[in-house]
Backbone of each chain as ProteinMPNN parsed JSONL, in Angstrom:
{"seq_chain_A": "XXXXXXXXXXXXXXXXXXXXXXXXXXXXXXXXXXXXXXXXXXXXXXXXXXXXXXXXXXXXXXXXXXXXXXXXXXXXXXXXXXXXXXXXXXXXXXXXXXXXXXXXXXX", "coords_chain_A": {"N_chain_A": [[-15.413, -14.755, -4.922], [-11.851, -14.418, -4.205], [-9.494, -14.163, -2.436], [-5.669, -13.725, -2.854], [-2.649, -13.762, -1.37], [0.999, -13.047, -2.108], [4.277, -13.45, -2.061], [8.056, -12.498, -2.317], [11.236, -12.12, -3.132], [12.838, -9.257, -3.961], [15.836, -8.095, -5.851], [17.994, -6.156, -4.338], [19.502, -4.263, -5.864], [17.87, -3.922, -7.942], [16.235, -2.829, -6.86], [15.039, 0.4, -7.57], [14.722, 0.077, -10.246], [12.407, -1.939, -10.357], [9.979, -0.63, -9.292], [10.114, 1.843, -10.695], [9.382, 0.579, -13.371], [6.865, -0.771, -12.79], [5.918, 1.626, -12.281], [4.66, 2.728, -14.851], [3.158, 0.126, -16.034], [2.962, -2.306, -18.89], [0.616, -1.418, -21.142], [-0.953, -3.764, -22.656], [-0.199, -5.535, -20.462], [-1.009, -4.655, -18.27], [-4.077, -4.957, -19.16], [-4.421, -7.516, -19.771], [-4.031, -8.531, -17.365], [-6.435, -7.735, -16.32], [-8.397, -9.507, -18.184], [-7.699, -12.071, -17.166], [-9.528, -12.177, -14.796], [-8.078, -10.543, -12.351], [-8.554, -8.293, -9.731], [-8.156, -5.433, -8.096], [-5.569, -5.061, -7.277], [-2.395, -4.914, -5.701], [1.107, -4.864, -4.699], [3.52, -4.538, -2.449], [6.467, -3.175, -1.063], [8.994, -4.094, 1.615], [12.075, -3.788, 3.115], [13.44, -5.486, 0.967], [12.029, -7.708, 0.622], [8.663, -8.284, -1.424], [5.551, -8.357, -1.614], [2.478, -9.451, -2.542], [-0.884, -8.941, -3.603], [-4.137, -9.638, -4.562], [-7.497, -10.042, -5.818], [-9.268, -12.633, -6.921], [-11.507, -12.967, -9.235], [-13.271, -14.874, -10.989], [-14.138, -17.679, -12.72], [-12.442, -19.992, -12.812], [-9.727, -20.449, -11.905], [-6.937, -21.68, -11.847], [-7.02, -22.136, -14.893], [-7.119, -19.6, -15.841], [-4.807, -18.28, -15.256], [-3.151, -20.401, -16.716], [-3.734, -18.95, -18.908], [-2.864, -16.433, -19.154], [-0.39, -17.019, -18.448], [0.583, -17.886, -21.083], [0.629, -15.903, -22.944], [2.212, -13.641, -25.107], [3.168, -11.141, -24.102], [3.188, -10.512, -21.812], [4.603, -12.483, -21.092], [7.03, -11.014, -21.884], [6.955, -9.158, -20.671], [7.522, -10.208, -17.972], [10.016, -11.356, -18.716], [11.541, -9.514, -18.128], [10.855, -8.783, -15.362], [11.413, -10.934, -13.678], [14.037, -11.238, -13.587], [14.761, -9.679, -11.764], [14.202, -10.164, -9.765], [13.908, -12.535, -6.552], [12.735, -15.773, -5.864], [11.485, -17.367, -3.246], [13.381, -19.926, -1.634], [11.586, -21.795, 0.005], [9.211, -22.12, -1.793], [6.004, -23.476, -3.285], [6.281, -26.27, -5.576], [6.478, -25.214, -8.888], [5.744, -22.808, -8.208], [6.485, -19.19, -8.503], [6.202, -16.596, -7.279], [5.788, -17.319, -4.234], [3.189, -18.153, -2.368], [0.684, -17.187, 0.173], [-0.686, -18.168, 3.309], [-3.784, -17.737, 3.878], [-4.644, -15.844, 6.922], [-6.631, -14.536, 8.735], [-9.496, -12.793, 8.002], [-11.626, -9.714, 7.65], [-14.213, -8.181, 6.419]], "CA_chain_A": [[-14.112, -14.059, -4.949], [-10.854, -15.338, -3.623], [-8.212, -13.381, -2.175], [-4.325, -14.04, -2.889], [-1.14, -13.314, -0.895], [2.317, -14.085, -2.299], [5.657, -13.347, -1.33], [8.916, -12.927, -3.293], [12.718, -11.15, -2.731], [13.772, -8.382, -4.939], [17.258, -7.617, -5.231], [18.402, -4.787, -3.767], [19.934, -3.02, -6.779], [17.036, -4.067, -8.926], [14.246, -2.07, -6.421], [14.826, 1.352, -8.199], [14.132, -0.419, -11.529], [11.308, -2.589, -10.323], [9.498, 0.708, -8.925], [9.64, 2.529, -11.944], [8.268, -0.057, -14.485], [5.547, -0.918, -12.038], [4.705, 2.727, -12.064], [4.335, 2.516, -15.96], [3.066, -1.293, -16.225], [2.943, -2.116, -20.13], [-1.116, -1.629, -21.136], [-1.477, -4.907, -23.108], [0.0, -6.693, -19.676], [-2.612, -4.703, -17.321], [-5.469, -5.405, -19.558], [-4.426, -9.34, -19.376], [-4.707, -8.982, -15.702], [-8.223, -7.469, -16.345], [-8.992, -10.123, -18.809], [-7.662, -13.348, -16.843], [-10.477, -11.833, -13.977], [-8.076, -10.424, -11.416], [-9.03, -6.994, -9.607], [-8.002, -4.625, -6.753], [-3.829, -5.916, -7.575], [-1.473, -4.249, -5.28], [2.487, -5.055, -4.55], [4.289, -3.854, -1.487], [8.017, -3.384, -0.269], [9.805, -3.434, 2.994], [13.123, -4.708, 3.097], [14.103, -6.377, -0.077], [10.692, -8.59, 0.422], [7.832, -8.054, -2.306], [3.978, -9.046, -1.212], [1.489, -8.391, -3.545], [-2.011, -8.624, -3.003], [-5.023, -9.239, -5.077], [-8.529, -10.343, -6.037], [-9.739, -13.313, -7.916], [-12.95, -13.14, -9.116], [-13.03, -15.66, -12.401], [-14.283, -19.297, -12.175], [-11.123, -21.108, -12.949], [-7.895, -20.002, -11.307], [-5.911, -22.272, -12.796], [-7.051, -21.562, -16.654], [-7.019, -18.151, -16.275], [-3.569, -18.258, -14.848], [-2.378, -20.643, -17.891], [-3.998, -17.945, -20.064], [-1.856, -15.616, -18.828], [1.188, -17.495, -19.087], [0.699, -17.948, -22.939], [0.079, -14.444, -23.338], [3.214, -13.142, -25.412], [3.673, -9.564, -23.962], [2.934, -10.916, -20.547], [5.815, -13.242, -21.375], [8.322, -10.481, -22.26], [6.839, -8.231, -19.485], [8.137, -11.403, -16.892], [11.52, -11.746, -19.252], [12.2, -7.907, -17.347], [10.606, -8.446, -14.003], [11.898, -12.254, -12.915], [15.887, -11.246, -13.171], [15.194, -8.355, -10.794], [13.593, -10.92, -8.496], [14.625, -13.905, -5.955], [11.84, -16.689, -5.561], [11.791, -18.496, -1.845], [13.535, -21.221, -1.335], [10.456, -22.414, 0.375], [8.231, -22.143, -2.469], [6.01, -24.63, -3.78], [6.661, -26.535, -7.143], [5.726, -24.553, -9.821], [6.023, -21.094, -7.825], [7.589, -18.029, -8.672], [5.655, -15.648, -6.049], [5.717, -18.019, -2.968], [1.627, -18.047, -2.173], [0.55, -17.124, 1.393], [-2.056, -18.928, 3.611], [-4.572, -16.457, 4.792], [-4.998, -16.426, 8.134], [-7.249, -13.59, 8.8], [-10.534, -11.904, 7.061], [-12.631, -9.325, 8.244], [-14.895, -7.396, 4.967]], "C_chain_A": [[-13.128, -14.715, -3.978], [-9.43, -14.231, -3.445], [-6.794, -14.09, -2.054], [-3.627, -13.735, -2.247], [0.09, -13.766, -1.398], [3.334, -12.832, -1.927], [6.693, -13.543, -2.361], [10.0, -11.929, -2.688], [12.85, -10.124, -3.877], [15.105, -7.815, -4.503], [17.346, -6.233, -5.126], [18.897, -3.628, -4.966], [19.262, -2.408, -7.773], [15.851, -2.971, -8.112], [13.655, -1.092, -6.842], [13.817, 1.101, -9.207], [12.673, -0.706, -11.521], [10.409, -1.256, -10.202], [8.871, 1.64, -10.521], [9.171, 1.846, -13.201], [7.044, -0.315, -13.852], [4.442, 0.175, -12.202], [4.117, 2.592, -13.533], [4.054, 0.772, -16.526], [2.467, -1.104, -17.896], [1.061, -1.979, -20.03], [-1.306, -2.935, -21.572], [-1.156, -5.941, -21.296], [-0.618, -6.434, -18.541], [-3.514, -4.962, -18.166], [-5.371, -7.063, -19.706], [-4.225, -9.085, -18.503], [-5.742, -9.005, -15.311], [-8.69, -8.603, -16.759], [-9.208, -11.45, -17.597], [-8.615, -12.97, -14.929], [-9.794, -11.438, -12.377], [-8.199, -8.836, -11.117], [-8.337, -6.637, -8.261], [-6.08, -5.237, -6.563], [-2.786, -4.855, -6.967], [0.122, -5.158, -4.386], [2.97, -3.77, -3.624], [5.571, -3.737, -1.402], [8.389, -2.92, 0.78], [10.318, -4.513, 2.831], [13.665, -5.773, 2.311], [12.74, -7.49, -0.165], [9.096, -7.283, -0.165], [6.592, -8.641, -1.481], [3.148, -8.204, -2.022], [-0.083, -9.244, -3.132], [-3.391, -8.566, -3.754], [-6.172, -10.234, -5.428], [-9.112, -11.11, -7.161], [-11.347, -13.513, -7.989], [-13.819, -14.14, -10.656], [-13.732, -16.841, -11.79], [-13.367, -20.418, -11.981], [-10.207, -20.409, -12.927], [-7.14, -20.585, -12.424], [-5.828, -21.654, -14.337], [-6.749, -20.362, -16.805], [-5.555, -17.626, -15.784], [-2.829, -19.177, -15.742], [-2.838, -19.947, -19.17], [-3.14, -16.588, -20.431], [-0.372, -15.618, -19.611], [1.575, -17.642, -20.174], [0.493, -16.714, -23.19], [1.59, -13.706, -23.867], [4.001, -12.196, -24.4], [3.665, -9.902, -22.442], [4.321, -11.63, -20.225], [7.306, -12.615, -21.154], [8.293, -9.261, -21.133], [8.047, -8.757, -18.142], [9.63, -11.568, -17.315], [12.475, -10.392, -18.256], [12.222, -8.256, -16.085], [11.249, -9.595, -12.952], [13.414, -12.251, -12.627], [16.077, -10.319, -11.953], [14.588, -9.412, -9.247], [14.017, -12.322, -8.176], [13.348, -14.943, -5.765], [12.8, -16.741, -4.313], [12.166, -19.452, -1.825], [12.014, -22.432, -1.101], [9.235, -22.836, -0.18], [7.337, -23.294, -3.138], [6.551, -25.593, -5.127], [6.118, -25.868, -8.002], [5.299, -23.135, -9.375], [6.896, -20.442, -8.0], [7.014, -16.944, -7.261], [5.546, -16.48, -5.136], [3.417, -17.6, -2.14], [1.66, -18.115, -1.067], [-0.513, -17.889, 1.595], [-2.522, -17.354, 4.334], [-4.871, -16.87, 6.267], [-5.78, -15.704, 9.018], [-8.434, -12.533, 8.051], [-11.25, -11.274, 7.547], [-13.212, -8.379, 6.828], [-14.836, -5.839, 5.664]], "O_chain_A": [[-13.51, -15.453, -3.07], [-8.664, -13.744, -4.276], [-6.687, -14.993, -1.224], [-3.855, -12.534, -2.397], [0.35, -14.944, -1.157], [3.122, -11.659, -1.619], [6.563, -14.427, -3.208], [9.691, -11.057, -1.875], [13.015, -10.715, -4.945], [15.468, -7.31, -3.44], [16.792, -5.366, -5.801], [18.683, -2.417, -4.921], [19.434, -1.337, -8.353], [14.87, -2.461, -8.652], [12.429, -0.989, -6.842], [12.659, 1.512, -9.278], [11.831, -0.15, -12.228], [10.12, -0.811, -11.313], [7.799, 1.894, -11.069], [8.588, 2.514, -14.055], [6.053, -0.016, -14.517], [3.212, 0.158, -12.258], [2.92, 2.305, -13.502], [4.787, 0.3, -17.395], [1.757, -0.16, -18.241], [0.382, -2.357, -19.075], [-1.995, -3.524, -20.74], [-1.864, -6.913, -21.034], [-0.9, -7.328, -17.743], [-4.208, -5.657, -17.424], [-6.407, -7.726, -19.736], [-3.815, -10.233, -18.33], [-6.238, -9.713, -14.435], [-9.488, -9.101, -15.966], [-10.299, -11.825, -17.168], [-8.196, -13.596, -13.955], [-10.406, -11.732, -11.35], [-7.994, -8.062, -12.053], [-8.009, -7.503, -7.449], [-5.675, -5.8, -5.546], [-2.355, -3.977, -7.714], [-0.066, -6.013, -3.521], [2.893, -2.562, -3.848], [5.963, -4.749, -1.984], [8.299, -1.737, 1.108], [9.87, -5.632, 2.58], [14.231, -6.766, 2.768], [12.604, -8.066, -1.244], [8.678, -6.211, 0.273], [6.869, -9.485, -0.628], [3.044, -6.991, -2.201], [-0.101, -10.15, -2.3], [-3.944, -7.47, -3.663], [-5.813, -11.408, -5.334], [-9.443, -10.552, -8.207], [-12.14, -13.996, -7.181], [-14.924, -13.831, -11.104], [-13.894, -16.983, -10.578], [-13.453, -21.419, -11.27], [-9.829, -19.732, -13.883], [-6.829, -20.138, -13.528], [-4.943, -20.959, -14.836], [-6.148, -19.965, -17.803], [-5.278, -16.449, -16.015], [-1.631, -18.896, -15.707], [-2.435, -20.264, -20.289], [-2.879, -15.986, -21.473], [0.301, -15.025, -20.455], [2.772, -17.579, -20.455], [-0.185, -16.718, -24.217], [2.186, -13.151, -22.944], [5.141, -12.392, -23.978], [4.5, -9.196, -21.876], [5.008, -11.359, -19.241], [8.305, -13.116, -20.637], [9.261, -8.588, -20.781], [8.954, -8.134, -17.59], [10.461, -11.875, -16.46], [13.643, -10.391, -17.867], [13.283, -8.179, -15.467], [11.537, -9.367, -11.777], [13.988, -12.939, -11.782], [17.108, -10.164, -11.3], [14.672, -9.192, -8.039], [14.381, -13.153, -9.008], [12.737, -14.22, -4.979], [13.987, -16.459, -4.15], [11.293, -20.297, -2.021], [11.616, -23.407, -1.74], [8.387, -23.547, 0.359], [8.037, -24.19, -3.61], [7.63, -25.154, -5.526], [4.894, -25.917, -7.877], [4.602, -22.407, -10.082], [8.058, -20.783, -7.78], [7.782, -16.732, -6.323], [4.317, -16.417, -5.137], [2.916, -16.662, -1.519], [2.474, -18.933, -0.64], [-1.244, -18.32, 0.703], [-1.984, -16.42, 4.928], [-5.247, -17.973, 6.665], [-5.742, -16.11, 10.179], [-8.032, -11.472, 7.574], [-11.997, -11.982, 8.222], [-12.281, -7.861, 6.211], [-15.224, -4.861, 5.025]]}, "seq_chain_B": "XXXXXXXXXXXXXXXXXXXXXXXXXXXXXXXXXXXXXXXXXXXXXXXXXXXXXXXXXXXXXXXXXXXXXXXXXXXXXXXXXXXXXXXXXXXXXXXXXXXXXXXXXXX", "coords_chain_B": {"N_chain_B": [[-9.998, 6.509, -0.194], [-7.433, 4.588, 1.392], [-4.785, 2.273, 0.6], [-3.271, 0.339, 3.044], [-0.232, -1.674, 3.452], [1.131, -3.983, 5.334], [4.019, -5.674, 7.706], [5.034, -7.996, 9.701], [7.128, -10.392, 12.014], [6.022, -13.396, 13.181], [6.336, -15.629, 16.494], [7.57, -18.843, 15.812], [6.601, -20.998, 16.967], [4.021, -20.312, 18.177], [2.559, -19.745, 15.861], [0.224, -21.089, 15.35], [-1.093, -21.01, 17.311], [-2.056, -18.347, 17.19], [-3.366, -18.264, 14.424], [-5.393, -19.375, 15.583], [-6.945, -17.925, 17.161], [-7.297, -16.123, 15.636], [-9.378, -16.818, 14.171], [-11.175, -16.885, 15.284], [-11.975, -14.02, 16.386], [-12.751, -11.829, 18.87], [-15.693, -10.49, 19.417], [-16.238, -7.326, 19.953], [-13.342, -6.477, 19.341], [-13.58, -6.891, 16.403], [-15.342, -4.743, 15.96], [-14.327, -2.577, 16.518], [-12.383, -2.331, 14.705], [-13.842, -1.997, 12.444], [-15.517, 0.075, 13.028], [-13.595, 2.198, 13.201], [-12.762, 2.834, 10.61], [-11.96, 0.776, 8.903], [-11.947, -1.325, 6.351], [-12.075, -4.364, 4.319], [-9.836, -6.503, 5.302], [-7.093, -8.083, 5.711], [-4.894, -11.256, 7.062], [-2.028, -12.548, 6.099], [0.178, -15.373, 5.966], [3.388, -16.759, 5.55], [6.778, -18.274, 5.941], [7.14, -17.706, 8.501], [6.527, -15.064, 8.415], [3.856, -12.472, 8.806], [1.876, -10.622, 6.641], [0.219, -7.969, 6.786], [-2.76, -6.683, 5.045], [-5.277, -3.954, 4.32], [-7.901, -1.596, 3.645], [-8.411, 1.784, 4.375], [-11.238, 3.926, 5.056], [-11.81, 6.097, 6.26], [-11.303, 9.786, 6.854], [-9.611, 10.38, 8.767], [-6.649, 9.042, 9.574], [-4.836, 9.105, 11.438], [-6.143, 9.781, 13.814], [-8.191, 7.792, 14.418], [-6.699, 5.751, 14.453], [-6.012, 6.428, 16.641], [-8.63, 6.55, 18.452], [-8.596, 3.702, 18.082], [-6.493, 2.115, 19.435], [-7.146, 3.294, 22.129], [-8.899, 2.021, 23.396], [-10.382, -0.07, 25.483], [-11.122, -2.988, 25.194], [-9.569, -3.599, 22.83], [-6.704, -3.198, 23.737], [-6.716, -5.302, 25.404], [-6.55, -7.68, 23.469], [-4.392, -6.922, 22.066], [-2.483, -7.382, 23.965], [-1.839, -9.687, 23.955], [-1.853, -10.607, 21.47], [0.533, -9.446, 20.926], [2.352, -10.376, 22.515], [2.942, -12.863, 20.993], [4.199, -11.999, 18.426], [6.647, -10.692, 16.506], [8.443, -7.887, 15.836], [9.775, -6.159, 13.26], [13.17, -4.907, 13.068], [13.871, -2.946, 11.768], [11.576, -1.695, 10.919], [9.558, 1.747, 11.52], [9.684, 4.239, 14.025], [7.864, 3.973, 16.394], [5.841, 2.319, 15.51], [4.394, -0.867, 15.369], [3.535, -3.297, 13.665], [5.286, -3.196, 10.263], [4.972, -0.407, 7.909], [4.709, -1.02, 4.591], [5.77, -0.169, 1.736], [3.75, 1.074, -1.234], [3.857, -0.008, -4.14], [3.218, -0.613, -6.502], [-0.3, -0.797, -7.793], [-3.048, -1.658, -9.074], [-6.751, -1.185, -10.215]], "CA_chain_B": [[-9.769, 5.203, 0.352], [-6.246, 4.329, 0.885], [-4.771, 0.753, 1.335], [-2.146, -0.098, 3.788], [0.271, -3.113, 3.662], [2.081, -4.137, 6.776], [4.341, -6.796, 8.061], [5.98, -8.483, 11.062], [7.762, -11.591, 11.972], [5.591, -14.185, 14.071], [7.281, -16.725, 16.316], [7.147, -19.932, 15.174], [5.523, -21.657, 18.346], [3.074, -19.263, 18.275], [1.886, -19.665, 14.904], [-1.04, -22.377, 15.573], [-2.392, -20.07, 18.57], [-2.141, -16.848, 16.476], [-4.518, -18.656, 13.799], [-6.498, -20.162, 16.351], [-7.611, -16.492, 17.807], [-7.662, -14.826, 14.644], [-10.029, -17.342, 13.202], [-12.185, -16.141, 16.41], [-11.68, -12.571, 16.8], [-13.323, -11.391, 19.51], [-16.425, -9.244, 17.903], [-15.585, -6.045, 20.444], [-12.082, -6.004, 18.812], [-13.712, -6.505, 15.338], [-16.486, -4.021, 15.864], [-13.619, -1.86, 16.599], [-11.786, -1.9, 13.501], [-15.195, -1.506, 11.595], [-15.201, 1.872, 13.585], [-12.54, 2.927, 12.679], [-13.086, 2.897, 9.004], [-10.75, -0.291, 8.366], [-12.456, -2.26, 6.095], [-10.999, -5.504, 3.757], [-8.775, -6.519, 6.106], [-6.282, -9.637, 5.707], [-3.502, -11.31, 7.216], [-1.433, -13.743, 5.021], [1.684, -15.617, 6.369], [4.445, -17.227, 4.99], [7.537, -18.911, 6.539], [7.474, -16.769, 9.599], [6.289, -13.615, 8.354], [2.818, -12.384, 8.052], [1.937, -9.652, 6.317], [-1.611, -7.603, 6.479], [-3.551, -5.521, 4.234], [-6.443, -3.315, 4.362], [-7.953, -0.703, 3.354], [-8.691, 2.961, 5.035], [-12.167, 4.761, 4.277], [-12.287, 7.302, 6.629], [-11.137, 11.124, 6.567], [-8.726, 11.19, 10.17], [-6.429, 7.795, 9.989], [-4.26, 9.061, 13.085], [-7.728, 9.562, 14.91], [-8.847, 6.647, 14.156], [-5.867, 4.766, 15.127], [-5.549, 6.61, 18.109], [-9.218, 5.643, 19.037], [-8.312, 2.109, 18.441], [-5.537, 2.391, 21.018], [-7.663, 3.358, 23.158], [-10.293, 1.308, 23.573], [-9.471, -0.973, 26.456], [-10.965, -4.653, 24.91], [-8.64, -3.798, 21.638], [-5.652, -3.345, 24.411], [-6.56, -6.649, 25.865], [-6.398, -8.222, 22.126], [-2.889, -6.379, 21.716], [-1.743, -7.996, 24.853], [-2.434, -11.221, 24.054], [-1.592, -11.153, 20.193], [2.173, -8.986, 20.928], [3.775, -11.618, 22.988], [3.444, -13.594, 19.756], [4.878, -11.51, 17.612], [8.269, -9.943, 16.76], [8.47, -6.587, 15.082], [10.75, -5.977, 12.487], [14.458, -4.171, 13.595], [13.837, -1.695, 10.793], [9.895, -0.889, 11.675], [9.76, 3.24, 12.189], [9.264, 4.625, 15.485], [6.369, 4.459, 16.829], [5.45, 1.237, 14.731], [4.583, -2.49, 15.799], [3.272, -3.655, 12.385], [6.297, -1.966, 10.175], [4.526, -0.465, 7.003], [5.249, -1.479, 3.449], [5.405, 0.758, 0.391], [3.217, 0.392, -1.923], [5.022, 0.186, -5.149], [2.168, -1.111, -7.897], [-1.555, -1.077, -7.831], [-4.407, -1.883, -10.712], [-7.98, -1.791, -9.777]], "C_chain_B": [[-7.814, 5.053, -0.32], [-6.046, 2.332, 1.51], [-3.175, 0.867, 1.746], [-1.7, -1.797, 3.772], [1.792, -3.423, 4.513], [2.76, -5.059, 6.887], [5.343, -6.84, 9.128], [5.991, -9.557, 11.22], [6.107, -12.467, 13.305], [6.455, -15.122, 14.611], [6.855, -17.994, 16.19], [6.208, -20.672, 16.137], [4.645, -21.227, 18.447], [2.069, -19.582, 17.246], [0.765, -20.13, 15.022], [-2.089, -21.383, 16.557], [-2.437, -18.834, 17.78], [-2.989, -16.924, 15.387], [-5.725, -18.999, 14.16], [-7.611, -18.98, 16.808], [-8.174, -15.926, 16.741], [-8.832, -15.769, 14.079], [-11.347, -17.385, 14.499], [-11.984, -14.833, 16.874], [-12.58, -12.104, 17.837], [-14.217, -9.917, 19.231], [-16.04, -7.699, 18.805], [-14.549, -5.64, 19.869], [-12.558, -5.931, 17.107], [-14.84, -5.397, 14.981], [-15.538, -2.421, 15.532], [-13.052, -1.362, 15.207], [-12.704, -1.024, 12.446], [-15.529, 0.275, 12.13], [-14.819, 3.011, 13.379], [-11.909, 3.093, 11.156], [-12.041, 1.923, 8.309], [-11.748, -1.746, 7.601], [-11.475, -3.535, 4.775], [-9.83, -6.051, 4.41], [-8.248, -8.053, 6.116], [-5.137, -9.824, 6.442], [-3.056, -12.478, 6.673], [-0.068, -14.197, 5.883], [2.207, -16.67, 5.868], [5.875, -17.126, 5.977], [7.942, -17.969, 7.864], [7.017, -15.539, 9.672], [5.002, -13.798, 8.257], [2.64, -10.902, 7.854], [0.143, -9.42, 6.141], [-1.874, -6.542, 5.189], [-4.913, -5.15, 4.127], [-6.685, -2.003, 3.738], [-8.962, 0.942, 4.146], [-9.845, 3.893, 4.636], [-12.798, 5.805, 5.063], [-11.36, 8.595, 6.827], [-9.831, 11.168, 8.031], [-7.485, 9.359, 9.865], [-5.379, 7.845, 11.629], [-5.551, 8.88, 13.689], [-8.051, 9.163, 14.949], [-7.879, 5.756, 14.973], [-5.812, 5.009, 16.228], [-6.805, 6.048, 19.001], [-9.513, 4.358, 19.223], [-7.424, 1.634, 19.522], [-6.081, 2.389, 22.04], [-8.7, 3.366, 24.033], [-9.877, 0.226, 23.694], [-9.792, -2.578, 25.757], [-9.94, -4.495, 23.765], [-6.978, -4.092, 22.605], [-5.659, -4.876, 24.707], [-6.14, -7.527, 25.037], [-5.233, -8.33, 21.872], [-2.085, -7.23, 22.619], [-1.477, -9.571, 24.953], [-1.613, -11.693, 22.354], [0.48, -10.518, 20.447], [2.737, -9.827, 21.37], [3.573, -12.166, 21.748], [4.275, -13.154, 18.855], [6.249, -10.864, 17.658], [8.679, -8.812, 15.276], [9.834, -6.593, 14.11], [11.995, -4.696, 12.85], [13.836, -2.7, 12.813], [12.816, -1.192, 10.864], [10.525, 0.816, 12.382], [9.7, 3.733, 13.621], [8.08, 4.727, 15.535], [5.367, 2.975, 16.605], [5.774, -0.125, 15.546], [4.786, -3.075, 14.523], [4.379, -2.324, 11.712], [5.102, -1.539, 8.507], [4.818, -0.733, 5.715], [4.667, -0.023, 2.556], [4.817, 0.631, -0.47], [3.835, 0.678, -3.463], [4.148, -0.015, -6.643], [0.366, -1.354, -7.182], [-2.291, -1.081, -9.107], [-5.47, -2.157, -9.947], [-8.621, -2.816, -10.407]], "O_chain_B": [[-7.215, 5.21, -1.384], [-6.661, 1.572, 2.258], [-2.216, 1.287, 1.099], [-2.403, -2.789, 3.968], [2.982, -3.167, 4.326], [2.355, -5.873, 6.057], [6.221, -6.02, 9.399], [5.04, -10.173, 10.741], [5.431, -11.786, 14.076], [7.301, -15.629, 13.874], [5.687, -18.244, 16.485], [5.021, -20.834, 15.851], [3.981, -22.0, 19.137], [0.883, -19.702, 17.551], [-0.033, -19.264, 14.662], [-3.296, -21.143, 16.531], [-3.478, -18.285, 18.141], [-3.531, -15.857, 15.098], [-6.78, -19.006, 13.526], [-8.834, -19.118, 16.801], [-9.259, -15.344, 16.737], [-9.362, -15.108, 13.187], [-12.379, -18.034, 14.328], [-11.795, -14.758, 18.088], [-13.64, -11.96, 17.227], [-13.809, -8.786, 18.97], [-15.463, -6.884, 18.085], [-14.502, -4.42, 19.711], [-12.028, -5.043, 16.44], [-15.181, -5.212, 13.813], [-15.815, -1.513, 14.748], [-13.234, -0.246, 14.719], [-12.505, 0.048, 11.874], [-15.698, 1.314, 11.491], [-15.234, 4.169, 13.344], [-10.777, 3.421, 10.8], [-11.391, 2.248, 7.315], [-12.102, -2.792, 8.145], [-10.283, -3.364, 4.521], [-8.764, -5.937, 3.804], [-8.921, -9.018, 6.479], [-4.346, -8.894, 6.597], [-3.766, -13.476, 6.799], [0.643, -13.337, 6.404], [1.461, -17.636, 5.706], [6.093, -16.126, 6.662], [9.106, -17.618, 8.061], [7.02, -14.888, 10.717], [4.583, -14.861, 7.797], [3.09, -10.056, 8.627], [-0.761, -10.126, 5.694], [-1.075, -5.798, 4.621], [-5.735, -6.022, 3.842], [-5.736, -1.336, 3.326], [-10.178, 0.885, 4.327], [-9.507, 4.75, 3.82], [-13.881, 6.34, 4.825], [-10.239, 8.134, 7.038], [-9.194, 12.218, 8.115], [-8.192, 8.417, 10.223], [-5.254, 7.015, 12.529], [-5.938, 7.763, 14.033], [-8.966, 9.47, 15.714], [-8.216, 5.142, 15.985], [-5.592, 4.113, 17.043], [-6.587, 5.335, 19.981], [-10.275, 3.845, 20.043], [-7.746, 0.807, 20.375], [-5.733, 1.645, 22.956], [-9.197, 4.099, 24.889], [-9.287, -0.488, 22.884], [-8.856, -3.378, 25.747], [-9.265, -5.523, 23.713], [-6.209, -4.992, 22.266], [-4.752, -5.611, 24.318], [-5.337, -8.336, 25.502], [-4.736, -9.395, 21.506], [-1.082, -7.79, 22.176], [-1.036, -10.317, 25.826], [-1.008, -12.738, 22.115], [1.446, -11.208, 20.123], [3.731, -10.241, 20.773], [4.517, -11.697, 21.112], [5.143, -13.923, 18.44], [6.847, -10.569, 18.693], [9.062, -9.047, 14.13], [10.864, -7.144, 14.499], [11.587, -3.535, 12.871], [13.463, -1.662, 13.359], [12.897, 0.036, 10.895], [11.389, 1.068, 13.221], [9.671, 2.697, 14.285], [7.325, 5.431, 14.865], [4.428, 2.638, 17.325], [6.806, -0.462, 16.126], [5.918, -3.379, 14.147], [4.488, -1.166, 12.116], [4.463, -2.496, 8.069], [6.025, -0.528, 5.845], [3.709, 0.744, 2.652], [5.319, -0.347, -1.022], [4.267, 1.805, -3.706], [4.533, 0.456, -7.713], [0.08, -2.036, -6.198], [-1.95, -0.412, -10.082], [-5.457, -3.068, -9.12], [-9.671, -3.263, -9.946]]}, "name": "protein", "num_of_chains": 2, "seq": "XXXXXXXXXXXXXXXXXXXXXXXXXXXXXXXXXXXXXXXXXXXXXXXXXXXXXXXXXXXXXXXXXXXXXXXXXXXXXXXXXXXXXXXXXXXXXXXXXXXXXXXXXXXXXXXXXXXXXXXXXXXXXXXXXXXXXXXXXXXXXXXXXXXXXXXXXXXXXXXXXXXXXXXXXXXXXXXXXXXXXXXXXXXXXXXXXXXXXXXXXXXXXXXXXXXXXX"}
């Protein structure tokens, strides 16, 4: 298992919005989070900054994260959730959530 | 079981020694947490910030926190890790680590 951290801005006018689809997340686009093997998936806010939070337990990150990305409804889920949100400047290539380094584990 | 997700600024000079400790925790300060019913416990950071998360599995969490307080090697820990850090303006009263909302979860 492999624990994630990422990082992202939501705009300020968008946080209502974000909030309330989160609470109702579509079913086909949680059960492709189930499928592509991630577990225990939680998203925070303080202060216009997003951190979400969750558990890879799959063999291949990568694949199961371009399984995702082809995933229609997953697609049109992201067509809603990416206008309400700012990527980091700082981010790497090919990031939308800005990925944390862990720097701390205790079980 | 609840999960908490926190965050506060680090300063940058700091960063290298604030990995360096945490990636040796001193087991009195981690025996502590374990104590105090704090188990999964991370800290992730990104361009200055790091943000923790854990999760809470016992029945009192003031009482808990308060006997983490006050249990003098955790003070020594505190004293040592706070000069590094720099609390967020907007953090509640009372608060070092400010808390985050949790806005989405999926097990």
């Amino acid at each position: 298992m492999k624990r994630y951290g990422s990082v992202i801005k939501i705009k300020t006018k968008k946080l209502e919005e974000y909030k309330k689809i989160h609470a109702n997340i579509w079913p086909e686009v949680a059960k492709m989070i189930t499928e592509c093997n991630i577990i225990n998936y939680s998203i925070f806010h303080k202060d216009g900054y997003l951190f979400s939070y969750f558990e890879y337990i799959g063999k291949n990150y990568e694949s199961d994260m371009a399984k995702m990305a082809a995933d229609s409804t997953t697609q049109e889920w992201w067509d809603v959730c990416m206008p309400m949100q700012e990527p980091l400047d700082t981010r790497k290539k090919g990031e939308w959530w800005a990925e944390m380094e862990e720097v701390f584990h205790q079980d």
